[in-house]
Chimera marker file (.cmm) of the C-alpha trace (Angstrom):
<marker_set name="trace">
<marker id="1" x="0.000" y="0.000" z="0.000" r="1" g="1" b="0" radius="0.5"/>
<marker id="2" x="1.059" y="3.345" z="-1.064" r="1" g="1" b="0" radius="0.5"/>
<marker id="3" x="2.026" y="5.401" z="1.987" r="1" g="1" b="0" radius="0.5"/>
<marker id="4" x="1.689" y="9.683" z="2.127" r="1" g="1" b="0" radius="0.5"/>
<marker id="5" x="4.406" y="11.596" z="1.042" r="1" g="1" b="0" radius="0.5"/>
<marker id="6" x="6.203" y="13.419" z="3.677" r="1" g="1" b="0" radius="0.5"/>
<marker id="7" x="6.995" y="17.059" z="3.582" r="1" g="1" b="0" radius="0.5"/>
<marker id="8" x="9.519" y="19.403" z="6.267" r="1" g="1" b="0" radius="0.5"/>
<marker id="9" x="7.173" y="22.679" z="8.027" r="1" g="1" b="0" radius="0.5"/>
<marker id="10" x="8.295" y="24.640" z="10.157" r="1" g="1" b="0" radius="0.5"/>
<marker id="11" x="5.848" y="25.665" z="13.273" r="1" g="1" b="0" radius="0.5"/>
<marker id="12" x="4.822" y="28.365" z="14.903" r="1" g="1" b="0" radius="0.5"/>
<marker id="13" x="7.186" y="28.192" z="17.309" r="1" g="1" b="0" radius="0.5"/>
<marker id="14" x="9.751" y="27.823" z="15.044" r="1" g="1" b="0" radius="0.5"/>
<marker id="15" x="10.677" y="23.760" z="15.485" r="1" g="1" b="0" radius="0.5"/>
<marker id="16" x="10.677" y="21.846" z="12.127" r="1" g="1" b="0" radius="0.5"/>
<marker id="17" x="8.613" y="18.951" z="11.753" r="1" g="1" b="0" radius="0.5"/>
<marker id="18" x="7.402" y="16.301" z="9.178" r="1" g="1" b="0" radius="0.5"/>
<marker id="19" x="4.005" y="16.991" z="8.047" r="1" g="1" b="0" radius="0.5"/>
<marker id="20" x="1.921" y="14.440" z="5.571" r="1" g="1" b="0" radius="0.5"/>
<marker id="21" x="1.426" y="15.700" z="2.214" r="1" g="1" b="0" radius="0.5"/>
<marker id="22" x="-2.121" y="13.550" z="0.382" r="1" g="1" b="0" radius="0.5"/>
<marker id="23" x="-1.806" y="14.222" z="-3.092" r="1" g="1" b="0" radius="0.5"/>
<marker id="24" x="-5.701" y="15.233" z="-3.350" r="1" g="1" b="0" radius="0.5"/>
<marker id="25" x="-7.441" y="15.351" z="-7.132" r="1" g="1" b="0" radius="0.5"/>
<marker id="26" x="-10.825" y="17.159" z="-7.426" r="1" g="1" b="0" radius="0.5"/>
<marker id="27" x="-12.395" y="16.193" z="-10.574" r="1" g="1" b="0" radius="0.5"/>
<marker id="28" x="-15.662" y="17.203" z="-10.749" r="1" g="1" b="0" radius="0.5"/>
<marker id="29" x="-18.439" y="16.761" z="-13.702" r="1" g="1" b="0" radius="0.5"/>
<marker id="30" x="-17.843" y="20.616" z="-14.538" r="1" g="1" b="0" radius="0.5"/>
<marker id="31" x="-14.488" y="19.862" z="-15.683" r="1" g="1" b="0" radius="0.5"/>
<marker id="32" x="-12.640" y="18.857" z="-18.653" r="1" g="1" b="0" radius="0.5"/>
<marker id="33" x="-10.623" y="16.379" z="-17.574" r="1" g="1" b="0" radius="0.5"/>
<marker id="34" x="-12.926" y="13.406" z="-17.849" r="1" g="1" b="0" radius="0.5"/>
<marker id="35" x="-14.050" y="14.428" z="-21.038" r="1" g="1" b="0" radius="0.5"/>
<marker id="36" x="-10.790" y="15.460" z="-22.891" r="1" g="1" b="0" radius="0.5"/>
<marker id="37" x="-7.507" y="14.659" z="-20.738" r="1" g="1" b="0" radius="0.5"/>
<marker id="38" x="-8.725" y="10.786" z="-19.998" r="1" g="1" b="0" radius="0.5"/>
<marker id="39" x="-5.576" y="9.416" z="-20.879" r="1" g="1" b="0" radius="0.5"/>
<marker id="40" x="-3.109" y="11.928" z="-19.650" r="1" g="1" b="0" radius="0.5"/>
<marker id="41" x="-5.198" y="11.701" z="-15.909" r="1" g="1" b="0" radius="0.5"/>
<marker id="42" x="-5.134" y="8.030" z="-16.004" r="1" g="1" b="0" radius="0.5"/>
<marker id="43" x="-1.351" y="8.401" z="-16.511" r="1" g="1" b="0" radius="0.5"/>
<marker id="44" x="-0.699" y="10.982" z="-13.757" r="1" g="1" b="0" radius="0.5"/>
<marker id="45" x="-2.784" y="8.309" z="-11.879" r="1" g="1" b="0" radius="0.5"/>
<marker id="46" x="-0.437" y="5.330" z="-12.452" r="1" g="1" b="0" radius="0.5"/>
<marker id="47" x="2.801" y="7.143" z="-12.088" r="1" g="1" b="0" radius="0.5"/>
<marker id="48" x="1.518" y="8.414" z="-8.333" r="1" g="1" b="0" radius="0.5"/>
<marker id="49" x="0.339" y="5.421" z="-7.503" r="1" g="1" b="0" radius="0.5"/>
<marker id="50" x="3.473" y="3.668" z="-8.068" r="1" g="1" b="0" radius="0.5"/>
<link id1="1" id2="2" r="1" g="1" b="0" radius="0.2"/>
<link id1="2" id2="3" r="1" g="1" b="0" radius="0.2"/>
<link id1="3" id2="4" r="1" g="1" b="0" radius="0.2"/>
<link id1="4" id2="5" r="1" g="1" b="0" radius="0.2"/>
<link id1="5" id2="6" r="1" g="1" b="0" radius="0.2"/>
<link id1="6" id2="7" r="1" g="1" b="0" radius="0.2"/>
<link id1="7" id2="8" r="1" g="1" b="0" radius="0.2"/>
<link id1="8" id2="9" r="1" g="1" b="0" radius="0.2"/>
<link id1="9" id2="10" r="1" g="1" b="0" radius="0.2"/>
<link id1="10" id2="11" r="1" g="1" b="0" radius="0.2"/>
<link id1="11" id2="12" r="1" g="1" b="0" radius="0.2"/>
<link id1="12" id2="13" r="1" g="1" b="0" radius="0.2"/>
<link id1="13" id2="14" r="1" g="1" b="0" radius="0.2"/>
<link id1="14" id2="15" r="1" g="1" b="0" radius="0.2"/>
<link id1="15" id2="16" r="1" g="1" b="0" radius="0.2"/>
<link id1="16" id2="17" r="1" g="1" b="0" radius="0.2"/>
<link id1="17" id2="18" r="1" g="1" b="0" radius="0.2"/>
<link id1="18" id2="19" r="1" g="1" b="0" radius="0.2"/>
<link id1="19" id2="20" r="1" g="1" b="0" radius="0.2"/>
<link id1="20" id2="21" r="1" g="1" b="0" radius="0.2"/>
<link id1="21" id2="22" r="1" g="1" b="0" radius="0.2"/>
<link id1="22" id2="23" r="1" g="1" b="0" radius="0.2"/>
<link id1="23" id2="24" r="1" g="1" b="0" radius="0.2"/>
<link id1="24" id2="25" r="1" g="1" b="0" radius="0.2"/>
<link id1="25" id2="26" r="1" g="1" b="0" radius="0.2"/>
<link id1="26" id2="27" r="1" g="1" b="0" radius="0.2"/>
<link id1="27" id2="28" r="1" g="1" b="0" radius="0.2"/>
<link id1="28" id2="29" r="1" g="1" b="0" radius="0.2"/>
<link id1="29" id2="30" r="1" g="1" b="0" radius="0.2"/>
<link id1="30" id2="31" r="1" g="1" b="0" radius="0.2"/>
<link id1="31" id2="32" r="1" g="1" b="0" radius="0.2"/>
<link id1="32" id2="33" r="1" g="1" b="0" radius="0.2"/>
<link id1="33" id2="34" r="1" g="1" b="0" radius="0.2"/>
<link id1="34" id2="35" r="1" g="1" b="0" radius="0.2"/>
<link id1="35" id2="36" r="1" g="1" b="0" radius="0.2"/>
<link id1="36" id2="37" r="1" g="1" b="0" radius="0.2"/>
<link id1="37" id2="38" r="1" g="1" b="0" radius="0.2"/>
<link id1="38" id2="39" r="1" g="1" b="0" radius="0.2"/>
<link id1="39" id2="40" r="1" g="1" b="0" radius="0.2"/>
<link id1="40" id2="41" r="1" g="1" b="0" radius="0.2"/>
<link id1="41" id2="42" r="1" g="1" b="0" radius="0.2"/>
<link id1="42" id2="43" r="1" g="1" b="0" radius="0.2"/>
<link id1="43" id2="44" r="1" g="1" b="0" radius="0.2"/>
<link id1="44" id2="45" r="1" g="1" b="0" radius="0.2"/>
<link id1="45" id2="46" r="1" g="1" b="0" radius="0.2"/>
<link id1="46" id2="47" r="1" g="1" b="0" radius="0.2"/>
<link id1="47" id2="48" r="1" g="1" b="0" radius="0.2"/>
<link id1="48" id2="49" r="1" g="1" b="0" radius="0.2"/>
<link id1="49" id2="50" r="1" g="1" b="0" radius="0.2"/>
</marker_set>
């Protein structure tokens, strides 16, 4: 199973930390993508999923 990627923040108190970073895709029906980018979104798909 695919795990998050991690990214570095810094706080408010100034201390770095490791924060998750989900990849989130928002495809609604008022978009394009299903209709003309299938292919190229079920590639992006693939490639982050690997």
């Amino acid at each position: 199973m695919a795990q998050w990627q991690k990214t570095p923040i810094q706080r408010d108190n100034g201390e770095m930390a490791e924060a998750q970073a989900p990849v989130i895709v928002s495809a609604s029906r008022s978009t394009d993508i299903p209709a003309f980018y299938a292919d190229w979104f079920f590639h992006r798909l693939k490639v982050k999923l690997l």
